[in-house]
C-alpha positions in Angstrom: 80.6 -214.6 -82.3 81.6 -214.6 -86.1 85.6 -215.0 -86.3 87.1 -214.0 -89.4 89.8 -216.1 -91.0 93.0 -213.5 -91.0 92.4 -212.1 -87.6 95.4 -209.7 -86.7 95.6 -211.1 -82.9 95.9 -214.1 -83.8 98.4 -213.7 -86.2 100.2 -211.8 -83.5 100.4 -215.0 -81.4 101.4 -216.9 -83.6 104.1 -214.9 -84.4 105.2 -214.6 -81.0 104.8 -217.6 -80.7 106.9 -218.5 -83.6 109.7 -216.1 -82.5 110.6 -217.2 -79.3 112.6 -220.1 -80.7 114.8 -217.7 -82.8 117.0 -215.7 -79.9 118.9 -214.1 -82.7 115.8 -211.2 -83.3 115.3 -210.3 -79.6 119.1 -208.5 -80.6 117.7 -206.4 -83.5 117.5 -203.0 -83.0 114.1 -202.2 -84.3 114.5 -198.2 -83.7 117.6 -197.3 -85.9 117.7 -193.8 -86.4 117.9 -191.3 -89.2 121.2 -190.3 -88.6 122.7 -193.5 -88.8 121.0 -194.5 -92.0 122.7 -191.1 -93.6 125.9 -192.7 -92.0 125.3 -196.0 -94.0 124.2 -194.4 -97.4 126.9 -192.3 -97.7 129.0 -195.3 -97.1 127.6 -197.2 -99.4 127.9 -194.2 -102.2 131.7 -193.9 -101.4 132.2 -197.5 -102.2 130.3 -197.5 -105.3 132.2 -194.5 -106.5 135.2 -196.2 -105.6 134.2 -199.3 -107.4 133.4 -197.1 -110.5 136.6 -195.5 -110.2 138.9 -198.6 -110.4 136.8 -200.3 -112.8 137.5 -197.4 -115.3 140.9 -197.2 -115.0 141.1 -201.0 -114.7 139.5 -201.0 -117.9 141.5 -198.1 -119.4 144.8 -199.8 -118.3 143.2 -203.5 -120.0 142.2 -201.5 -123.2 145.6 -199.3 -124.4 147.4 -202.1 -123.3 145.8 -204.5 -126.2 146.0 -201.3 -128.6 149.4 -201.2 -127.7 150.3 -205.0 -128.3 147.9 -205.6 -131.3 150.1 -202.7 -133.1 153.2 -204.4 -131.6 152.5 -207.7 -133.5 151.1 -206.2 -136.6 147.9 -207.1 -136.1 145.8 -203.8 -137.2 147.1 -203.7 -140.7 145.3 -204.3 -143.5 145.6 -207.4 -145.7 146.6 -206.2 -149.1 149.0 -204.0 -147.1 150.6 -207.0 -145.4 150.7 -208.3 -149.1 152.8 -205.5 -150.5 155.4 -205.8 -147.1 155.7 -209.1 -148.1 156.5 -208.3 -151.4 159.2 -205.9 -150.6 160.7 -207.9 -148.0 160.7 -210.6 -151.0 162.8 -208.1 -153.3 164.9 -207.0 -150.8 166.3 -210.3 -150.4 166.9 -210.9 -153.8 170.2 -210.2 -155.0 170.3 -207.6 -157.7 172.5 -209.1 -160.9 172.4 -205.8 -162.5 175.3 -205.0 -160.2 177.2 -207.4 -161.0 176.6 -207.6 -164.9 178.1 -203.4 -164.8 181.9 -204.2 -163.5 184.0 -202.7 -166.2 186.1 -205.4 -168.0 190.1 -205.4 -166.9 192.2 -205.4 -169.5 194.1 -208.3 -169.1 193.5 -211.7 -167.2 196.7 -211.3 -164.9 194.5 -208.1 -162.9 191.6 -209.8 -162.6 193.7 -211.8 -159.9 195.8 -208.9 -158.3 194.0 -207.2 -155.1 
């Protein structure tokens, strides 16, 4: 008789035939049931929360941490506004003559020595 080319029984053996040499899937459990499969998912969910969880806050902690130390340094300010700090820091460590130039004159030479 005609044989077909992709005949299931003889696939079958071959398969059979194929899997006696691995032991390791004669210890599958092929019939898992439905309430263990419930068991794994919500498992699985609870980890995946968990893993959402701590990567928020991880990333919440990472994030006003850097806002924290990029105001620390200075480091959010403006340019013409680190200019004009500059600036003032410049006149602030000038000294000012005016102050000195208004000392009223003493009257004679001999106090200009006395304390």
């Amino acid at each position: 008789m005609f044989n077909s080319e992709d005949d299931i029984n003889q696939d079958l053996t071959r398969n059979r035939s194929s899997n006696n040499s691995d032991s390791n899937l004669d210890q599958i459990d092929a019939n898992v049931s439905t309430e263990s499969i419930a068991l794994r998912k919500k498992q699985l969910e609870s980890i995946f929360t968990k893993l959402i969880i701590f990567g928020l806050t991880l990333g919440t902690i990472l994030g006003l941490t850097a806002y924290y130390l990029l105001h620390r340094f200075g480091m959010t300010k403006k340019p013409y506004q680190l200019e004009q700090e500059r600036i003032e820091r410049e006149q602030e460590a000038k000294p000012n003559v005016d102050k000195i130039n208004n000392f009223s004159p003493s009257n004679s030479s001999q106090d200009r020595f006395e304390i």
